[in-house]
C-alpha positions in Angstrom: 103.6 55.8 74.6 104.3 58.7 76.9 102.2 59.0 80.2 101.0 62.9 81.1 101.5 62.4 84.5 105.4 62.1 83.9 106.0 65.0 81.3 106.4 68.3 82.5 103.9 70.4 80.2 105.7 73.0 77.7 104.3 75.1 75.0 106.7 76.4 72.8 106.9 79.6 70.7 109.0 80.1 67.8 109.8 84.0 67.9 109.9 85.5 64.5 112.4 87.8 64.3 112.1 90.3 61.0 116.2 91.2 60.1 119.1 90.1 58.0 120.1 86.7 57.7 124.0 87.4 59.1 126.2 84.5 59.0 129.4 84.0 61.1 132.7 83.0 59.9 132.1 79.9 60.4 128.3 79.9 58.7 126.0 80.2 61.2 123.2 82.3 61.8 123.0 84.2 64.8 119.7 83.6 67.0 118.7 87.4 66.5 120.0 89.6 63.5 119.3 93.5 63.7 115.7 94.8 62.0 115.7 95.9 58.7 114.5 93.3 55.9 111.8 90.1 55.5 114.1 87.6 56.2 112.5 85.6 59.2 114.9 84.2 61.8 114.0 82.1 64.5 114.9 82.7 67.8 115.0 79.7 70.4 112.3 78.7 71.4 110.2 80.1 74.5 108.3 77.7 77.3 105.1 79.5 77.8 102.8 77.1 79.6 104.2 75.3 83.2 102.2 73.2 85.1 98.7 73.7 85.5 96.8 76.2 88.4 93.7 74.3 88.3 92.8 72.6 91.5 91.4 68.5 91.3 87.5 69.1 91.4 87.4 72.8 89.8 85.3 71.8 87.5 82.5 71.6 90.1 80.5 68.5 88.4 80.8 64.8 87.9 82.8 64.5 84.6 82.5 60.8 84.6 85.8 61.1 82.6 89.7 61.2 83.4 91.2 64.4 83.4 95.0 64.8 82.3 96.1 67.6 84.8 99.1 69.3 83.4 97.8 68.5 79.6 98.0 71.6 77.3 96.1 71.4 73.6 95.2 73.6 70.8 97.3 76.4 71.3 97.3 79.9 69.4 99.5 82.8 69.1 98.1 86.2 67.7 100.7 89.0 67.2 99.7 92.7 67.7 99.3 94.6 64.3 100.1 97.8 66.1 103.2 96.4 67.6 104.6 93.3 66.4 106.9 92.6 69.8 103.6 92.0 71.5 102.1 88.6 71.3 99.1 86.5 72.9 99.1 83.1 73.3 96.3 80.8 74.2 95.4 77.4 74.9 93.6 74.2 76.6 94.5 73.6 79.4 94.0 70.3 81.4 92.1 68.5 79.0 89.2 66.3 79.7 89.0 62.7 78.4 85.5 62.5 76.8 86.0 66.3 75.2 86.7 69.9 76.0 89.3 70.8 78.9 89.0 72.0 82.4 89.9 75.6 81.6 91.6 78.2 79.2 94.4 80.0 79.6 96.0 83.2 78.2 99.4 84.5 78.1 100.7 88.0 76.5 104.6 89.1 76.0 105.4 92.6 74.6 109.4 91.4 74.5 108.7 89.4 71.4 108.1 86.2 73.4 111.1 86.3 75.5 109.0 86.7 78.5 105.5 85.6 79.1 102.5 86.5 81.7 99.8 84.1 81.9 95.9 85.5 82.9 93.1 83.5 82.2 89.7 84.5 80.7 86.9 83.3 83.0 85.3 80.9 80.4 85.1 78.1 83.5 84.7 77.4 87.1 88.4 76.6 87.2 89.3 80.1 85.7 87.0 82.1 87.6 84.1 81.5 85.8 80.6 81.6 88.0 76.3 82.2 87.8 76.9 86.0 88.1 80.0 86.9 85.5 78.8 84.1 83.0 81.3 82.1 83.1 79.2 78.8 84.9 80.8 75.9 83.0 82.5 73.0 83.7 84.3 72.7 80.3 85.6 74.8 77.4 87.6 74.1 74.3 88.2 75.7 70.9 90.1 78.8 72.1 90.9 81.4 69.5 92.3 85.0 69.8 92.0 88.8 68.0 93.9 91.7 68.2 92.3 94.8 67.5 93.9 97.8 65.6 93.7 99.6 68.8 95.5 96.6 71.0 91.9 95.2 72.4 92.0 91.8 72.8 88.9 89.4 72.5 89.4 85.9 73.2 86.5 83.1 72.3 85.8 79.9 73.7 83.2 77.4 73.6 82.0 76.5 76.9 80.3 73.2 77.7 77.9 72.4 81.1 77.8 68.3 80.0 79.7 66.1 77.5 76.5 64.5 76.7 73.2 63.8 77.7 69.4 66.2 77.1 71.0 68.4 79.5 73.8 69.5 77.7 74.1 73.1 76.9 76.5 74.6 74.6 77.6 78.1 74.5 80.0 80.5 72.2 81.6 83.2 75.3 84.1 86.2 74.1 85.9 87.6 76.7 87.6 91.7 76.1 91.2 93.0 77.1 91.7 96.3 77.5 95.6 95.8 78.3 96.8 93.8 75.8 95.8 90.4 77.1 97.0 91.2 80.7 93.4 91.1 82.6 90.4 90.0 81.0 86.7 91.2 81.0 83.4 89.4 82.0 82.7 86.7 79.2 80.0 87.5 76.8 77.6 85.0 75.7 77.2 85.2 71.9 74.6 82.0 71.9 73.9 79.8 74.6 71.5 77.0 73.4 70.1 73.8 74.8 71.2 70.3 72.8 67.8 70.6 71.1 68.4 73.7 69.0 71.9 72.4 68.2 75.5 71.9 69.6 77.8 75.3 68.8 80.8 74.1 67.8 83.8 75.4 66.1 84.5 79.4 66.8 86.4 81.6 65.5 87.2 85.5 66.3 88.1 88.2 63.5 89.1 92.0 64.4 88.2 94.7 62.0 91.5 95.8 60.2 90.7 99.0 60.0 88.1 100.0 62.6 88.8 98.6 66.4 85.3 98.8 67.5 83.8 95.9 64.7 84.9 92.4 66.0 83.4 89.4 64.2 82.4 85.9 65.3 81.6 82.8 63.4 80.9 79.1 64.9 78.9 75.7 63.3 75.8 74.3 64.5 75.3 70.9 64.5 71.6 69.3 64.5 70.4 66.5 66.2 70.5 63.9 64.0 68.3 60.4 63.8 68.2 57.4 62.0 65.9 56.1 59.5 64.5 53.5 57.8 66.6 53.8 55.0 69.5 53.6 56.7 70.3 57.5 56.1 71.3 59.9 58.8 69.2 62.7 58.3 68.3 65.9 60.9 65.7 66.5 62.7 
């Protein structure tokens, strides 16, 4: 088994390049044929993510839990639909034992993935996040991405204050781009609710295909549940 601590992170992207399949003489594909058909070739691939930004005790609370520093999960890649050599990735990073990770982070290339620049939506203390721009959390995970018709970017997360306990609060935040994925808006709280109502859980993002300014959300809520007599878990 393979330690964090003594692999460099990578995230790799596989650029899809749309263009001929041209073999050389001696029958091999090049790693970029000229556009022009649906024949997919794969370029080499891209590192994205290096090691993390995030500063031991970011998170600003007690995690009781181990955090992998340098750890990347769950990544994404969303390709423009108005221009297919821009692409935004994003991802986990530094993920936290017990769930969720100490931050998000973001990265956009409009070379079709040959070169990347990272941002990173403030969806945590460690990213930015604080009381005033609504980014107060200690934790987020479930990343996903949208491109808009019009190149807006909206990127959701769900953002955690605890991993457990009455106190817990869970929260869906969506964060805009109006460059592409370059800089990233205030996060928007689309529910923020106490364990009691429910954990949020599960997000994902949808732009409208044919009008910019409609962006839709959807996310799980999970009841408290208790046991019974029976034996059954049932909710509350």
């Amino acid at each position: 088994m393979f330690r964090s601590q003594q692999l460099a992170p990578l995230i790799f992207v596989l650029v899809l390049l749309l263009g001929p399949l041209i073999t050389s003489a001696g029958g091999a594909a090049p790693a970029v044929a000229a556009a022009g058909s649906a024949v997919p070739v794969v370029s080499t691939p891209v590192q994205v993510a290096g090691p993390s930004p995030f500063r031991d005790g970011c998170e600003g609370a007690p995690l009781r839990s181990r955090v992998y520093r340098n750890s990347v999960v769950e990544p994404m890649l969303a390709v423009d639909p108005g221009d297919c050599r821009r692409l935004v990735a994003i991802w986990q990073q530094d993920r936290i034992a017990t769930s969720s990770s100490s931050g998000v982070l973001t990265a956009v290339s409009d070379d079709g993935g040959q070169i990347w620049t990272s941002s990173m939506p403030a969806f945590t203390r460690c990213t930015g996040g604080t009381a005033s721009n609504g980014g107060n959390y200690p934790r987020a995970t479930d990343p996903w991405l949208a491109i808009a018709p019009n190149g807006d970017v909206y990127a959701l997360a769900l953002a955690v204050n605890a991993f457990a306990g009455p106190e817990t609060t869970s929260a869906m935040l969506v964060s805009k781009s109006l460059d592409g994925g370059l800089t990233w808006g205030d996060p928007v709280p689309l529910t923020r609710d106490p364990i009691s109502a429910g954990f949020n859980d599960k997000g994902t993002i949808t732009a409208d295909p044919f009008a910019a300014q409609f962006v839709y959300a959807v996310w799980d809520r999970d009841l408290l549940a208790e046991q019974t007599t029976s034996g059954l878990v049932e909710p509350r």
